[in-house]
C-alpha positions in Angstrom: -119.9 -23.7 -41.4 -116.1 -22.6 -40.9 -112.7 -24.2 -41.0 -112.7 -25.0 -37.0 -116.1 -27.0 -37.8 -115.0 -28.7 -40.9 -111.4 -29.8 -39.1 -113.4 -30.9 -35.7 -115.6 -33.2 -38.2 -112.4 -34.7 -40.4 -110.8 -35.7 -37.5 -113.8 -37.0 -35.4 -114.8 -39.3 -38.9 -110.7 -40.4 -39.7 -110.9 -42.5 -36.5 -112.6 -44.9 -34.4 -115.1 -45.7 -33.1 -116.6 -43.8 -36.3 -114.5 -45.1 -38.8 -116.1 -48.5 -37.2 -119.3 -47.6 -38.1 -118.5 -46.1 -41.7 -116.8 -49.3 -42.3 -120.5 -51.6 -41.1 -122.3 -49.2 -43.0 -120.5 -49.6 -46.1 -120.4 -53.2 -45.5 -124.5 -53.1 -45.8 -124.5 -51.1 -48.8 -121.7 -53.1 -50.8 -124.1 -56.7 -49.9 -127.2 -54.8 -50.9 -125.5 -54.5 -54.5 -124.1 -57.6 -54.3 -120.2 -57.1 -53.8 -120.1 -59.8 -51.1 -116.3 -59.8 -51.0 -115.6 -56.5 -51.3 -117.9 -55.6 -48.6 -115.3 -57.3 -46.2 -112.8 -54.9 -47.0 -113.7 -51.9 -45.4 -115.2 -53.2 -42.1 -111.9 -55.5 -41.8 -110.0 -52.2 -41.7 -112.2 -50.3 -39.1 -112.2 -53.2 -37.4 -108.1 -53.7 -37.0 -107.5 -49.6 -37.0 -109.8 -49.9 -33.8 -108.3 -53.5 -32.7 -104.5 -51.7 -33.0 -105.1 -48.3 -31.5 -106.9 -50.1 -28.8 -103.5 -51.6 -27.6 -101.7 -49.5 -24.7 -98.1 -50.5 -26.2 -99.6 -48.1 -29.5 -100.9 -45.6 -27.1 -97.9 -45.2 -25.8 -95.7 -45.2 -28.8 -97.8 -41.9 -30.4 -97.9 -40.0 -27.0 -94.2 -40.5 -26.5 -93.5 -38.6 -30.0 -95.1 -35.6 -28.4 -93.7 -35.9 -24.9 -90.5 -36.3 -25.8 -90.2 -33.2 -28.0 -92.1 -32.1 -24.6 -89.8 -32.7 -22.7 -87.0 -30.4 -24.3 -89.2 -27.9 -24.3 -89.9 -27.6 -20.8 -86.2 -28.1 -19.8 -84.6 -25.1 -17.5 -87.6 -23.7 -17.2 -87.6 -21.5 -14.3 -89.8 -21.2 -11.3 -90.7 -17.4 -12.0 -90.8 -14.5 -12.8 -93.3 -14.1 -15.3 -95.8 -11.0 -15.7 -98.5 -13.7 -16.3 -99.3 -17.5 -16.3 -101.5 -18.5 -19.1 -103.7 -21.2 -19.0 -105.1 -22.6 -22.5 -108.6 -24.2 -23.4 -109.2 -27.8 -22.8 -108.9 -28.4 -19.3 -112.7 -28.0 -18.1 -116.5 -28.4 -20.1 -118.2 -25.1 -19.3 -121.9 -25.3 -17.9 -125.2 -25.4 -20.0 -128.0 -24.6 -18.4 -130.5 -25.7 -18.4 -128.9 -29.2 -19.1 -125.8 -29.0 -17.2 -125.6 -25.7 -14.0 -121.9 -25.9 -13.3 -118.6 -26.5 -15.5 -117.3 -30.5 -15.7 -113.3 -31.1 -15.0 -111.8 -33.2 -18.2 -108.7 -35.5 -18.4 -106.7 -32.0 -18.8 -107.9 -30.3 -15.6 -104.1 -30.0 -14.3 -103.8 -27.5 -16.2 -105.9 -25.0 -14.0 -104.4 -27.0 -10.9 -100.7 -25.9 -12.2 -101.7 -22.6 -13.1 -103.3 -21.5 -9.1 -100.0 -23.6 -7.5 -97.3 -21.6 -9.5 -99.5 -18.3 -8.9 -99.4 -19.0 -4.5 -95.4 -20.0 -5.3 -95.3 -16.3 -6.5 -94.7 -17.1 -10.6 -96.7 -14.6 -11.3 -99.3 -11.9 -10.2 -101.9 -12.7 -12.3 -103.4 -15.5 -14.3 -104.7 -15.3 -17.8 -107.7 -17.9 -18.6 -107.9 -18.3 -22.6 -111.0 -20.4 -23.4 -114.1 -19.5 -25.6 -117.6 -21.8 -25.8 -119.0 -21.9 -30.0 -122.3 -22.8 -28.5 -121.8 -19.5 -26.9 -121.0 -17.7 -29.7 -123.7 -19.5 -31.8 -126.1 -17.6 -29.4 -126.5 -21.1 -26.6 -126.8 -20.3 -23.4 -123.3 -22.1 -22.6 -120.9 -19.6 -20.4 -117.2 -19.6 -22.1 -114.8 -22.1 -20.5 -112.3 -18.9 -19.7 -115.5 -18.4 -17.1 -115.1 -22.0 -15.9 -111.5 -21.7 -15.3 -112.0 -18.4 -13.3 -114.4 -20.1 -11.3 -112.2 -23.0 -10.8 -109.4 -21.2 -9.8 -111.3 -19.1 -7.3 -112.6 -22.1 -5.2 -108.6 -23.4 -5.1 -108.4 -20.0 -3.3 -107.1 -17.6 -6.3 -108.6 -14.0 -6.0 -110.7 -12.7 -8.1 -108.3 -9.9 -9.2 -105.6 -11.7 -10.1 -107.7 -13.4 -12.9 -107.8 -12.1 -16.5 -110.6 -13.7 -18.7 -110.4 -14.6 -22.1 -113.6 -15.8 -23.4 -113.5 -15.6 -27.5 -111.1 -18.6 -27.9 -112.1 -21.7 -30.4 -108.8 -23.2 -30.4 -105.3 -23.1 -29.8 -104.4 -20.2 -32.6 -107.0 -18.1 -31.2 -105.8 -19.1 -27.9 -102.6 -17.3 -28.5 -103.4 -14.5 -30.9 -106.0 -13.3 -28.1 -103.9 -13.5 -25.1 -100.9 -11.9 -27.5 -103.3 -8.7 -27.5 -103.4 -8.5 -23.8 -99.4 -9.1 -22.8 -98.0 -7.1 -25.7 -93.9 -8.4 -25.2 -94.5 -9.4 -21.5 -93.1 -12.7 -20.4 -96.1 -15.2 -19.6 -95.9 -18.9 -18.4 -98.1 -20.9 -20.4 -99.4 -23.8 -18.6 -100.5 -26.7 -21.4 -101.2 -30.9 -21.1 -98.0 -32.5 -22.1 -99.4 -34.0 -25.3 -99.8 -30.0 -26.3 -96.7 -28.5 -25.4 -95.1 -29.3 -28.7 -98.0 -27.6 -30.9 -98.6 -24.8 -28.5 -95.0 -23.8 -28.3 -94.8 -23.7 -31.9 -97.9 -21.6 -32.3 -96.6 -18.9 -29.2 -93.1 -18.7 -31.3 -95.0 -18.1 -34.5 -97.2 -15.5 -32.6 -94.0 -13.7 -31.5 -94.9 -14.3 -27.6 -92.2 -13.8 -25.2 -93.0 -17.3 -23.2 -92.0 -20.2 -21.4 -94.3 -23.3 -21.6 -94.7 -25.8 -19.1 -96.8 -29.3 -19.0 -98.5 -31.2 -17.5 -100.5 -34.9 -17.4 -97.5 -36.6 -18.8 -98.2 -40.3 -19.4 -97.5 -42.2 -16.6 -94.4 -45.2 -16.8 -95.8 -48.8 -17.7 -93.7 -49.6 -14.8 -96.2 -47.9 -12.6 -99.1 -49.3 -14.0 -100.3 -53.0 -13.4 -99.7 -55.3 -16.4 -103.2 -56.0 -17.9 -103.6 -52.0 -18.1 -99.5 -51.8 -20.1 -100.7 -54.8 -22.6 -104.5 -55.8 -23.0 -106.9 -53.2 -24.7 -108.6 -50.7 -23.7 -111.3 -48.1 -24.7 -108.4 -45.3 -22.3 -106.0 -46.8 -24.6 -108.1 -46.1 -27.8 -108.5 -42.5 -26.7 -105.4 -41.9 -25.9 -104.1 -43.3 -29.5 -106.9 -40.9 -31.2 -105.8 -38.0 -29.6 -102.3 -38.3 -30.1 -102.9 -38.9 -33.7 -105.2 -35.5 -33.9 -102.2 -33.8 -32.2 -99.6 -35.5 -34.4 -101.5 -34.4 -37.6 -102.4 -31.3 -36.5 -98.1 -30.4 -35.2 -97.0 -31.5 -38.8 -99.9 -30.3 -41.4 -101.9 -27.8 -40.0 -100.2 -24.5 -41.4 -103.4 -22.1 -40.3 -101.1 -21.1 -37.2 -98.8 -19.3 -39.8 -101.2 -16.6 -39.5 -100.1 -15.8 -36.3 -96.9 -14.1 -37.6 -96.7 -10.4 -36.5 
C-alpha cells in the first residue's frame, strides 16, 4: 500500500460521516465493558463535528480561506498566449466496464468546460489532459481519466490533435511533475476548481513551471442563494466543509510536493 493510499484513507476516516460511525462503534464497545459515561464522549463528538460542518455559514467560512488566496492568484491573468492549457485530474470519473461504459462529469467538470472555451478563444493550440486511474494501474479495466477528458473535450468540438494525454497521474504532484516533462520551460495555462488553485499553484512554482493558473467553480454569493440553503444544514454543505478541510490540511502540512524541486 503507498503514501497516496494511506493519505486517501486518513482523510476519508478524520471526517464525517466516518468519524460518525467510529464514534457509534466505539460507543458499543465502551457499554459492552461497562464505561457507560464514557461511551458518550466519543459519539457526542462525531455527532457535533457532523452537526457543525453540516451548517453552510461553516462551509462557507473554510472555502473562502482558499478562494480568497484564489483570487490573488488568478488576478491579471491574461487571455493568451500560452503554448498549452493544462487541465488537472478531478473534474470527470473515468468508465469501468463492465460496471460503468462511459466516464461520469463530477462537481469539478468546469474545468474541462474552461479548458475547450479558452482553446476556441485562441489561448492556446493545444490542450494537455493530466489524469491517471489506480484501478488502471492496479491492472482494472478502468480507462485513465486523462482519456475521459480527451473524450470530453472532443464532443465540445476540440480536435483530436490539439489534445495531449496524460494518463499516469494519481494526484496533483504527479499531475505537475508529468506534464513538466512534456512543456519543458513553455508557458501553459493551468485550468484548476477554485478551492485548488492555492495548492496547485504552489506545487507548479515548486515544480519550476512557467504558468499561469486560472479557476473555476467558485462558491457562489449567499446573496444568490435562497435563505434555507445560506443557513439550515445540509449533506452539500457537509461536503463542501470536508473538502475544504482536506485541501486546507493538505496546502499547510503536506510537504511531499517539495519533491518537485528541479
Amino acid at each position: 500500500m503507498n503514501t497516496f493510499v494511506i493519505l486517501k484513507i486518513l482523510a476519508t476516516l478524520m471526517l464525517p460521516p466516518a468519524t460518525l460511525a467510529i464514534g457509534v462503534l466505539l460507543w458499543l464497545l465502551l457499554r459492552l465493558v461497562g464505561w457507560r459515561r464514557l461511551a458518550a464522549v466519543p459519539v457526542g463528538l462525531a455527532l457535533l463535528q457532523t452537526l457543525v460542518l453540516s451548517f453552510p455559514p461553516v462551509a462557507g467560512l473554510l472555502n473562502r480561506q482558499l478562494e480568497e488566496k484564489a483570487r490573488k492568484l488568478v488576478a491579471g491573468n491574461q487571455p493568451c498566449c500560452y503554448d498549452a492549457i493544462v487541465v488537472l485530474g478531478g473534474g470527470i470519473a473515468p468508465a469501468a466496464p463492465p460496471h460503468t461504459t462511459e466516464p461520469e462529469l463530477t462537481n469539478s467538470s468546469d474545468r474541462i468546460w474552461q479548458a475547450a472555451r479558452m482553446f476556441k478563444a485562441g489561448a492556446a493550440p493545444r490542450i494537455i489532459v493530466s489524469g491517471g486511474s489506480f484501478i488502471q494501474q492496479q491492472g482494472g479495466p478502468a480507462t485513465t481519466e486523462a482519456e475521459a477528458m480527451r473524450r470530453f473535450l472532443l464532443d465540445l468540438g476540440v480536435p483530436s490533435d490539439a489534445i495531449v494525454s496524460e494518463g499516469k497521474a494519481l494526484n496533483t504532484i504527479e499531475n505537475i511533475r508529468n506534464v513538466r516533462e512534456l512543456v519543458k520551460q513553455e508557458r501553459v495555462a493551468i485550468v484548476t476548481s477554485a478551492f485548488h488553485v492555492p495548492r496547485a499553484a504552489r506545487l507548479a512554482s515548486r515544480g519550476g513551471l512557467n504558468f499561469a493558473i486560472f479557476g473555476v467553480n467558485w462558491s457562489v454569493p449567499k446573496e444568490a442563494i435562497a435563505w434555507w440553503d445560506v443557513w439550515l444544514p445540509s449533506v452539500d454543505a457537509l461536503g463542501d466543509s470536508n473538502l475544504a478541510i482536506k485541501e486546507l490540511v493538505a496546502l499547510n502540512f503536506d510537504r511531499r510536493g517539495d519533491s518537485l524541486a528541479p
